[in-house]
C-alpha positions in Angstrom: 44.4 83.4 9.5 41.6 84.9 7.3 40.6 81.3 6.1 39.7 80.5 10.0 38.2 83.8 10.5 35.9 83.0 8.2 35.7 79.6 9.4 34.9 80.8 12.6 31.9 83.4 11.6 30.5 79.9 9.6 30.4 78.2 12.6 28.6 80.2 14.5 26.0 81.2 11.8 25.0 77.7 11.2 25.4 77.3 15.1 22.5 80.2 15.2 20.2 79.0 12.2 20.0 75.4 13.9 18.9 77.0 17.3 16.4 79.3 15.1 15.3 75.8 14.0 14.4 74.5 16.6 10.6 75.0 17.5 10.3 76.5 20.7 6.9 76.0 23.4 5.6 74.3 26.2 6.7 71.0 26.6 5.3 69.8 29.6 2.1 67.7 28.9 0.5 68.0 31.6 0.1 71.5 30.6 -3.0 72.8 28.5 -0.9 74.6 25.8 1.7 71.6 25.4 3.1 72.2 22.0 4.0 68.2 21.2 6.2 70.0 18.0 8.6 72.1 20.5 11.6 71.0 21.1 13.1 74.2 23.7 10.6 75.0 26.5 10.2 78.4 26.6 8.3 78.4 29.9 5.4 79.4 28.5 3.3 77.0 30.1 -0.3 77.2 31.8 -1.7 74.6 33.9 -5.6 73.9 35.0 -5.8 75.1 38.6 -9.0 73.4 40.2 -10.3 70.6 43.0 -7.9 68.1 43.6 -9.6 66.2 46.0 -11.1 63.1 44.3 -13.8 62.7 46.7 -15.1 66.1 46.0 -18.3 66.6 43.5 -16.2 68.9 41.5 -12.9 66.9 41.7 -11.1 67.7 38.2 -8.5 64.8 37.1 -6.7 67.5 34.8 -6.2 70.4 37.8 -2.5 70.1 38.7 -2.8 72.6 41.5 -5.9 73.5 44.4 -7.9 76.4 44.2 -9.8 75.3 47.1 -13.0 74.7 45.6 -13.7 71.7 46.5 -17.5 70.5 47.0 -18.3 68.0 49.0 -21.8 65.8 49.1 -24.1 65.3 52.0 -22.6 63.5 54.5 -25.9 62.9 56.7 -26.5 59.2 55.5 -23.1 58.0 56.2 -23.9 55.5 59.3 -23.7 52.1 60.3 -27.5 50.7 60.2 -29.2 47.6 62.0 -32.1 46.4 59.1 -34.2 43.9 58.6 -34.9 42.2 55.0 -37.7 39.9 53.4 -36.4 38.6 50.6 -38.4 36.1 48.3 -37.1 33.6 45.9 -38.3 32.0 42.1 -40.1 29.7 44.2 -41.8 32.1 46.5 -39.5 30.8 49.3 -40.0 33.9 51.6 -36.4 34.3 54.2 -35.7 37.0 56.7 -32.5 38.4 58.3 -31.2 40.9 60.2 -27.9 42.6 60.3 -25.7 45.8 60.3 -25.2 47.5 57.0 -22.8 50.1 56.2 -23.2 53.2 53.8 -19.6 54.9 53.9 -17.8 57.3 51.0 -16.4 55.5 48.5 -12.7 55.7 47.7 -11.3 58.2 45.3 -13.8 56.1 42.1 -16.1 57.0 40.0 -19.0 56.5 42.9 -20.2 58.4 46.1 -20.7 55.6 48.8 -20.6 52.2 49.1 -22.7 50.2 51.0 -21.3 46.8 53.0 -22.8 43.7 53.5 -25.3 43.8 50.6 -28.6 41.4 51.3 -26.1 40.0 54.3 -24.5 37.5 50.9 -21.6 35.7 51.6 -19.0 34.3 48.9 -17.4 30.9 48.8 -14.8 33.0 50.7 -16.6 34.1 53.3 -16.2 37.6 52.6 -19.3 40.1 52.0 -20.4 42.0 49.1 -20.0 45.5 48.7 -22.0 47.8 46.2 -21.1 51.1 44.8 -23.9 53.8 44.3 -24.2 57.5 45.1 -25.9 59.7 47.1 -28.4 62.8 45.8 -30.6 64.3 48.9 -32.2 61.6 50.4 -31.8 58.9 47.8 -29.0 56.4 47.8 -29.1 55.0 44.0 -27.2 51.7 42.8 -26.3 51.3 39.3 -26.4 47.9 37.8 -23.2 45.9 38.6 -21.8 42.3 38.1 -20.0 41.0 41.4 -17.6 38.7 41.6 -15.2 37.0 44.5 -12.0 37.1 44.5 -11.1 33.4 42.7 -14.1 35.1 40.4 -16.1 31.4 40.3 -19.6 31.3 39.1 -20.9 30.6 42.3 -19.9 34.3 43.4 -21.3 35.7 40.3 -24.1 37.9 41.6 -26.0 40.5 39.8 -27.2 43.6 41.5 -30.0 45.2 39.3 -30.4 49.1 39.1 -32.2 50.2 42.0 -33.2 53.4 44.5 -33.6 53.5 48.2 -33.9 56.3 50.3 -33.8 57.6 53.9 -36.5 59.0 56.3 -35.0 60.6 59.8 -32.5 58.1 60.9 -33.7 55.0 58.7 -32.7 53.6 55.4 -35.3 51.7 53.1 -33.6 50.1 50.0 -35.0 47.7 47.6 -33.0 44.5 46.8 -32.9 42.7 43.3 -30.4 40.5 42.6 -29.7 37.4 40.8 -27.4 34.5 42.0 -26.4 32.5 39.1 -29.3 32.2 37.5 -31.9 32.8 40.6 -33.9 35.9 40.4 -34.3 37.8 44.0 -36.5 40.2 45.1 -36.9 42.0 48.8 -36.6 45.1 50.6 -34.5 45.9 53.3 -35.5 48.6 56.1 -33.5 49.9 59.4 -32.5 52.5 61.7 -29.0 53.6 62.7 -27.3 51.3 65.0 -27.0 52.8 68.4 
């Protein structure tokens, strides 16, 4: 009797310092005090509270829950415009178009806006080309991007160089430099919103 009364209080201190043991913390990662080491979550835990909203200016990746501050850009510039281009060639070949362009907000990526139907180009599939850029005031900026169709030949490799166009009243006015393959274009494209 006294040999498993002793037994007993063994069992239950060794029962204790193996708990002790065992670091305690946060051990949810998505936390910001996530203690990778803890083993027993003591509900310590403190998560970043921010925008959610990944088209907002502020949008924070790490916020787990809204505060409602989300910021949201201009929306003036989003429209559907009718334009006109004059594009010229390496060989000076001068060719001019018109057709509807469309500046919209970009899906929750790292850009603002897109803007369909680039220079009216058409793929070996027929689709169009869209170009991601952003909006700041009046300007509507494009970063340098490499395009490709969807069965990603070399013939739909297009090149869309950095570039900056604006808007006055109801008009955009956007510069266009590409290169197709290895042809060099340069233009400009102007229009007002299509009624």
């Amino acid at each position: 009797m006294k040999f498993s009364s002793i037994l007993s209080v063994c069992a239950v201190a060794l029962a204790f310092s193996f708990t002790a043991c065992r670091e305690q913390g946060c051990t949810d990662a998505m936390a910001t005090n996530y203690n990778p080491q803890a083993k027993v979550d003591d509900r310590s835990c403190n998560y970043v509270i921010g925008c959610k909203d990944c088209l907002a200016l502020n949008y924070d990746s790490t916020a787990v829950s809204s505060d409602g501050s989300c910021e949201y850009a201009q929306i003036d510039h989003l429209f559907t415009y009718t334009v006109t281009d004059s594009v010229v060639d390496k060989n000076q070949n001068v060719s001019r178009d018109t057709y509807d362009v469309v500046v919209a907000r970009d899906t929750c990526g790292v850009y603002n806006v897109t803007l369909s139907n680039y220079a009216k180009i058409k793929q070996s599939d027929n689709s169009i080309l869209n170009v991601s850029g952003y909006l700041l005031g009046d300007s509507i900026y494009f970063n340098t991007q490499v395009l490709l169709g969807p069965d990603t030949f070399i013939v739909d490799k297009i090149t869309v160089s950095e570039t900056r166009g604006f808007f006055r009243n109801d008009s955009i006015f956007l510069p266009l430099v590409y290169t197709n393959r290895f042809d060099p274009f340069y233009g400009f494209m102007s229009g007002s919103i299509k009624l």
